[in-house]
N, C-alpha and C positions, 0 to 999 in steps of 0.2 A: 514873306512869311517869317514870323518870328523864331531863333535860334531854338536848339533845342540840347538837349544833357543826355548824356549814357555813363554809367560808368564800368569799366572792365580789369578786370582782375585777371591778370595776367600772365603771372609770374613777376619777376624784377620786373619793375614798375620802369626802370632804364628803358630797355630797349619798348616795351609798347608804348609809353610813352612816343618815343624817337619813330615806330612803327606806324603811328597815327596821325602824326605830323605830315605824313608824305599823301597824307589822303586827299584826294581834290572833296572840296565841301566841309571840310574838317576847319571851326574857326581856333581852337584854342585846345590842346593837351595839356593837363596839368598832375604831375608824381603826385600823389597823396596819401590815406589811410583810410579804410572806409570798416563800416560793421563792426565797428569795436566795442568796449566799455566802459571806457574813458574822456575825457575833453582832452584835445591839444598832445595828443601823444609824441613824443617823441619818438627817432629814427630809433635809437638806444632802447627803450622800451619795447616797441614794434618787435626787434629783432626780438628779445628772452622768448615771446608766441605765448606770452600770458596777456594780452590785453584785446583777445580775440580780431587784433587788426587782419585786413588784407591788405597788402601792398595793391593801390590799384589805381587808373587813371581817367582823371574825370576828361571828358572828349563832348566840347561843344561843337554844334555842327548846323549845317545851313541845311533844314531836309529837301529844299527845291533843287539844290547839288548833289544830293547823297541820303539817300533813303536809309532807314535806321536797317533793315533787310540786309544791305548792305556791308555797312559796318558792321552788320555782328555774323558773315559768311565771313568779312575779312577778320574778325577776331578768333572764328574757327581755323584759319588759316595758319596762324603763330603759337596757337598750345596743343598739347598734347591732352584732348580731351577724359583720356583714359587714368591720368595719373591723378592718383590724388596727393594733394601737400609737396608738390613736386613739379618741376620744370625746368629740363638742362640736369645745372649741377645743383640748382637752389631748392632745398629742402626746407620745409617747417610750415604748418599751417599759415604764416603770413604771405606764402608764395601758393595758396591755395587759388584757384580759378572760379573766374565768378562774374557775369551781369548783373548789376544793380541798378532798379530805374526805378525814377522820381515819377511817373506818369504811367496809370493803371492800363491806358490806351496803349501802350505800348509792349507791355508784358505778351497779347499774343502774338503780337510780329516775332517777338523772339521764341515765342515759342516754336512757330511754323519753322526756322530754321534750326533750332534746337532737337525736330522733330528727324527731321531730313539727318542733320549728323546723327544722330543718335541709329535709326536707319543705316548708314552705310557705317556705323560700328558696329553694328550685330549685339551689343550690350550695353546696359546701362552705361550714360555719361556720368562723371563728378563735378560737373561743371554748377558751381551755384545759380539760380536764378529765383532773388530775393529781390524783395523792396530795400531803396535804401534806404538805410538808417540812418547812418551818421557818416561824415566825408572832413578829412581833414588835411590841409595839403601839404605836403611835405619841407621840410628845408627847404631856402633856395640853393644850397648845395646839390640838390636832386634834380632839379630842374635842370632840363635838358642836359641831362649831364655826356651823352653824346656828342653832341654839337661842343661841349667844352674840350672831352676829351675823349677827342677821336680815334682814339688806339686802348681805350678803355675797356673792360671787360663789358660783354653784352653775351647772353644767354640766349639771345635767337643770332641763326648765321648771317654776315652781314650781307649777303648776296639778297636777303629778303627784300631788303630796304629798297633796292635795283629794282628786282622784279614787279613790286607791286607801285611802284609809277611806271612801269615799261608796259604792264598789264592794265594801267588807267588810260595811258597815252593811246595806246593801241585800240582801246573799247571807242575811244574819240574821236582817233582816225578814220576808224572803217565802219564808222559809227552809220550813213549815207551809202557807204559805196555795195552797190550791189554785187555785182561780178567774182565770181570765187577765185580768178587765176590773178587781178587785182589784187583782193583782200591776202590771199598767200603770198603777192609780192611784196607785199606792204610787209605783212609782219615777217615775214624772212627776213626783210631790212632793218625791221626796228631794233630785232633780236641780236643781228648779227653787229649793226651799230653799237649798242648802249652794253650786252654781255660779252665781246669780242672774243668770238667762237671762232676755231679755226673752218668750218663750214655749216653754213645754217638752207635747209632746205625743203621742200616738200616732193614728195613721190603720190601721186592721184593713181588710184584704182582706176584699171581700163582692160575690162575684161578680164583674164585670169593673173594678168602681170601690176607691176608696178612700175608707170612709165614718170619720168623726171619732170619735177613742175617749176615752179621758180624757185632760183636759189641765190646763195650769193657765198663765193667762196671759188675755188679752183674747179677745173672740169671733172665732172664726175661719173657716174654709170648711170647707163641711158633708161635701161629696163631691170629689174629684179623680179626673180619670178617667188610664185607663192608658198613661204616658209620658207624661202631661203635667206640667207644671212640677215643681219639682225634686222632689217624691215621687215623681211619676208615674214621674218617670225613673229614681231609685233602683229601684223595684220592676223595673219594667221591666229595667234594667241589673246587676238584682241585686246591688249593689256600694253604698260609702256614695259619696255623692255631698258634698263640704266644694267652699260655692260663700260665696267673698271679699266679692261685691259682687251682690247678687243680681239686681240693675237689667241685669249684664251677664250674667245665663242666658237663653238665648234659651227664649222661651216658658214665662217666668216666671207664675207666680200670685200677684197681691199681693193676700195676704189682708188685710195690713196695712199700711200708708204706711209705717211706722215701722219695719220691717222691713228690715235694710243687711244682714247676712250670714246662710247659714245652713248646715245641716249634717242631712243625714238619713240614717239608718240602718236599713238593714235589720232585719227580727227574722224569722229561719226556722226551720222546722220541714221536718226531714228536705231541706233542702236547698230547700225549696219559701219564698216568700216570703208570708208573711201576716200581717204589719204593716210600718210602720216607724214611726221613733221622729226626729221630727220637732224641731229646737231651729232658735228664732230667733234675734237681738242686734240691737238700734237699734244698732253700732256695726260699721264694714267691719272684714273683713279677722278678726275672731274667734277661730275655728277653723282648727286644723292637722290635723297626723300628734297628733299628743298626746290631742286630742279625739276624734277618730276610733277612735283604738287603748283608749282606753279606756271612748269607749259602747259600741263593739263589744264588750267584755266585758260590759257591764253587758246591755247586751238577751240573750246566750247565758245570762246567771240566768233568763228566762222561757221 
């Protein structure tokens, strides 16, 4: 099948550029300028936010590898659909968010997803979803400017970059394997490999408790019962629970001394809670929204 074009407005056109790179089926990212009302704009120009540009990236792709559905769930995944003219620290309508497609067939796939975020935001999005107009690609000073320089400013956290090929690899892996206590060993490992967590694990619902499922990391506690320490209470609370300092959860379980921050997620079926998906860190303060947003994808693979 022949390649196909999206383009995504982003915020700094930097890191999704660099965000979309990592995508399996993804042939080419390119920084640009789109929607403007000009030819040939320049960076200089774009910045003053009179020449109606958006900083944004044109993303050729293979759809037999990667459905357009796809890419525009993972471009929900890197903005903050709620702001407008804003992302990070980068302000002004050129940092404004936006899909822009060249092909009318493709306008209601994004819509369907557009529809769902919109959905679990309870109010309107800002997010554009126009024809494109006009696209113009950036300096090659812009280009990839990541991969040049690696210690460079980027507006999304770099841990993202990690996650969503640990989150490709993993959909790959367990892509055949039937067996649930498999599929949790598998991504227990991937996690604890590639994010080097000081304990990566899962607890499976079994009757009123929480008994230990595969893990990878030091010995841990066998059973946890329901609303107790911070599994208990994810299950309970059916929601992830991301605790900074875990000395300060009330009615903590210290499985382990070494144990400063943690993060636990649910894994459901049919809306019903039966496991989660447990990570530690000897280190406070850990885990955010970044972590959160993308275990929660990875436990909806099992």
């Amino acid at each position: 099948m022949m390649e196909k074009s999206i383009y995504f407005a982003g915020g700094c056109f930097w890191g999704t550029q660099h965000f979309f790179t990592q995508v399996n089926g993804v042939k080419s990212a390119v920084c640009g300028y789109a929607n403007g009302h000009k030819d040939n704009p320049s960076y200089e120009e774009v910045y003053t936010d009179t020449t109606g540009f958006a900083e944004t990236v044109h993303v050729c792709y293979n759809p037999a590898r990667v459905s357009l559905e796809t890419l525009t769930e993972l471009f929900f995944c890197i903005i903050d659909p709620l702001s407008l003219n804003r992302q990070g620290h980068d302000e002004g309508t050129r940092y404004r968010t936006g899909i822009y497609y060249t092909d009318a067939e493709d306008r209601p796939v994004i819509e369907k997803v557009y529809a769902r975020e919109e959905a679990k935001a309870g109010v309107p999005l800002v997010v554009e979803l126009e024809p494109l107009q006009n696209f113009f690609p950036a300096e090659e000073r812009h280009q990839d400017y990541l991969d040049k320089n690696p210690d460079g400013y980027c507006h999304l956290p770099l841990k993202t970059f990690r996650y969503v090929k640990l989150y490709q690899d993993t959909q790959l892996i367990l892509a055949d394997e039937p067996d649930p206590i498999a599929r949790m060993a598998e991504m227990a490992a991937l996690i604890q490999e590639r994010m080097g967590f000081f304990w990566t694990g899962f607890y499976r619902v079994v009757a009123d408790e929480l008994v230990l499922g595969p893990f990878q990391g030091p010995s841990a506690c066998l059973r946890i019962g329901y609303g107790k320490g911070v599994c208990g209470s994810a299950w309970k609370q059916n929601r992830t629970l991301v605790v900074p300092d875990v000395e300060e959860f009330p009615g903590h379980i210290a499985c382990s001394s070494l144990s400063q921050s943690e993060i636990v997620v649910p894994v459901r079926k049919d809306g019903t809670v039966t496991a989660v998906l447990d990570i530690d860190s000897r280190e406070l303060a850990t885990f955010d929204a970044t972590d959160a947003l993308w275990l929660e994808k990875m436990v909806s693979i099992l």
